[in-house]
N, C-alpha and C positions, 0 to 999 in steps of 0.2 A: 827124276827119271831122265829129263833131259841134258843134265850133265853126267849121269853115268852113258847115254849114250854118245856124247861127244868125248867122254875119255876113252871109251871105245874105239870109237872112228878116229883119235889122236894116234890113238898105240896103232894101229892098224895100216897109218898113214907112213910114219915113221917122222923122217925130218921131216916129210911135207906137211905133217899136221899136226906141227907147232903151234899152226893159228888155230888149230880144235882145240891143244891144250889149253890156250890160253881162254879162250870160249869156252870151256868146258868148265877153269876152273871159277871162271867172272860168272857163270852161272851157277855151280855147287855153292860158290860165297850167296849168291841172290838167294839160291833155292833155301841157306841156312838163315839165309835173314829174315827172308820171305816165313818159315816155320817159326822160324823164333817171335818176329812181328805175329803170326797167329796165334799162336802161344800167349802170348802177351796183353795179343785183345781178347782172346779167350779167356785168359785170367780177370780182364777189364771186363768183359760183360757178365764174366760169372760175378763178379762185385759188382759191378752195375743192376744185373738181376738181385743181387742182396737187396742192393739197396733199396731197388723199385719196392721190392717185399716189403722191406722195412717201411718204407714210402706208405704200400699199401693198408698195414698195418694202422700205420702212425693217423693216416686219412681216416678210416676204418673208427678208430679210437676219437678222431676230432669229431664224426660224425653224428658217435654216439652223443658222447659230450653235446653238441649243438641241438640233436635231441632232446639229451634230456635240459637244455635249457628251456627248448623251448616249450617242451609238458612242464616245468616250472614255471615260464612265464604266461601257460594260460593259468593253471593253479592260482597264481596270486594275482591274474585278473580279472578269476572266478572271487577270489577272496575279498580282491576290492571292491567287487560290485556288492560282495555279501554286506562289506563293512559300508558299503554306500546306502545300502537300504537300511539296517541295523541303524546308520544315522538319523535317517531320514525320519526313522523309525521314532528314535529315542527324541529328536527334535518336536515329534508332532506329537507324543506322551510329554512334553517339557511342556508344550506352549497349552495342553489340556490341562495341566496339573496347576499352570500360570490362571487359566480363565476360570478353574475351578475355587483357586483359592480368593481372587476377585471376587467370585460369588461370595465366599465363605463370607468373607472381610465386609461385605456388602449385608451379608443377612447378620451378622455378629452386631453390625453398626446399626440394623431395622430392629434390631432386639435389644439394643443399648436403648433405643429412642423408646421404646415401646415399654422397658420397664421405667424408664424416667415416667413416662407419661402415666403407667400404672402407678409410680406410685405419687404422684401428683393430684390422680384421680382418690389414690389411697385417701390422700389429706384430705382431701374434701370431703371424703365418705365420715372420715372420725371426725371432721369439724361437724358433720350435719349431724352426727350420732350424737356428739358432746352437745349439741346445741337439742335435739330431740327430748337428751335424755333431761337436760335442764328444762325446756317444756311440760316433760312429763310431771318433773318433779312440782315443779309450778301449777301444773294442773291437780297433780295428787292432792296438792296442799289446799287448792281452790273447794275441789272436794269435799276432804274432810272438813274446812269453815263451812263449805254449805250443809254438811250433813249435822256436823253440830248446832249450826244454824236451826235448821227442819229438825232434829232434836228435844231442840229448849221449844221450840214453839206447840211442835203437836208430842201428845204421846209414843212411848218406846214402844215398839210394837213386836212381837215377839218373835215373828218372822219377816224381815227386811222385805223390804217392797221387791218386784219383778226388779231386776237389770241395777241395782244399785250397791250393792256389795262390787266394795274392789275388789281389782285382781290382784294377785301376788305379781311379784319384781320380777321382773325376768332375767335369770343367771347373767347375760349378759352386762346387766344395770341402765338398759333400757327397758323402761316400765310401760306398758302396751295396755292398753283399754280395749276393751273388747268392744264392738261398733254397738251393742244395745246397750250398753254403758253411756257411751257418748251421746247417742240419741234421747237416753232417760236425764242425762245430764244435761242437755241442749231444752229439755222441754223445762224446766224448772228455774 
């Protein structure tokens, strides 16, 4: 606007206003430099505004992303406390299953000793039997000389005295007297 009115006021001047023209035209040049430099920023900040956008976007995107890092990184420091306990867990089922089997090894080892000694005790039950039963027999046979004995001396009588008939064997092969046995035995 302002060099169309200084070409105005040139023409109007005539020779005198040579120096409008020339002001007139040093400003038409400015005025197209001046539009064209706006033009030019105005292209630069419409791409400037892209880019912000793009910017805002790209941030927008990083933020989520850091997000979801960080719902990830409590996740698996939910996970590792899981797996801390589930340790802890399985440590102190290990060190019970450890004290448990101690016992076992401990009563396995009181039950090793305990049939040794049963059967320790066993032997001495069949030596005392072995040696009973040869008693017995010892005494059967005491017996029957004294019965043949009292025999020959008095007469057979047709029913045996109270308590002096033996007893039969016992399936075992310990041969057992019955105590009025022994007693009629002991008095004679």
């Amino acid at each position: 606007m302002l060099a169309l009115n200084a070409t105005i006021e040139a023409a109007r001047a005539g020779e005198a206003g040579k120096g409008f023209a020339v002001v007139a035209t040093e400003v038409k040049n400015l005025a197209t430099q001046t539009a064209n430099a706006t033009e030019e920023i105005s292209h630069q900040m419409d791409g400037m505004q892209s880019v912000t956008d793009e910017t805002v976007k790209v941030i927008s995107a990083i933020q989520e992303i850091i997000d979801q890092i960080g719902e990830n990184a409590h996740s698996i420091a939910d996970a590792v406390g899981t797996q801390r306990m589930s340790t802890l867990e399985i440590s102190e089922n290990a060190r019970q299953v450890a004290v448990g089997t101690s016992q076992v090894t401990e009563n396995i080892s009181g039950v090793s000793d305990a049939i040794l000694e049963t059967g320790a005790v066993a032997e001495q039950v069949f030596g005392a039997a072995d040696a009973l039963n040869g008693q017995s027999e010892k005494l059967r046979a005491e017996v029957a000389n004294i019965r043949c004995g009292r025999c020959i001396k008095r007469p057979v009588r047709k029913t045996p005295r109270r308590g002096c008939e033996l007893p039969a064997r016992s399936e075992s092969g310990i041969a057992g007297l019955r105590l009025s046995h022994r007693i009629a035995m002991l008095r004679l």
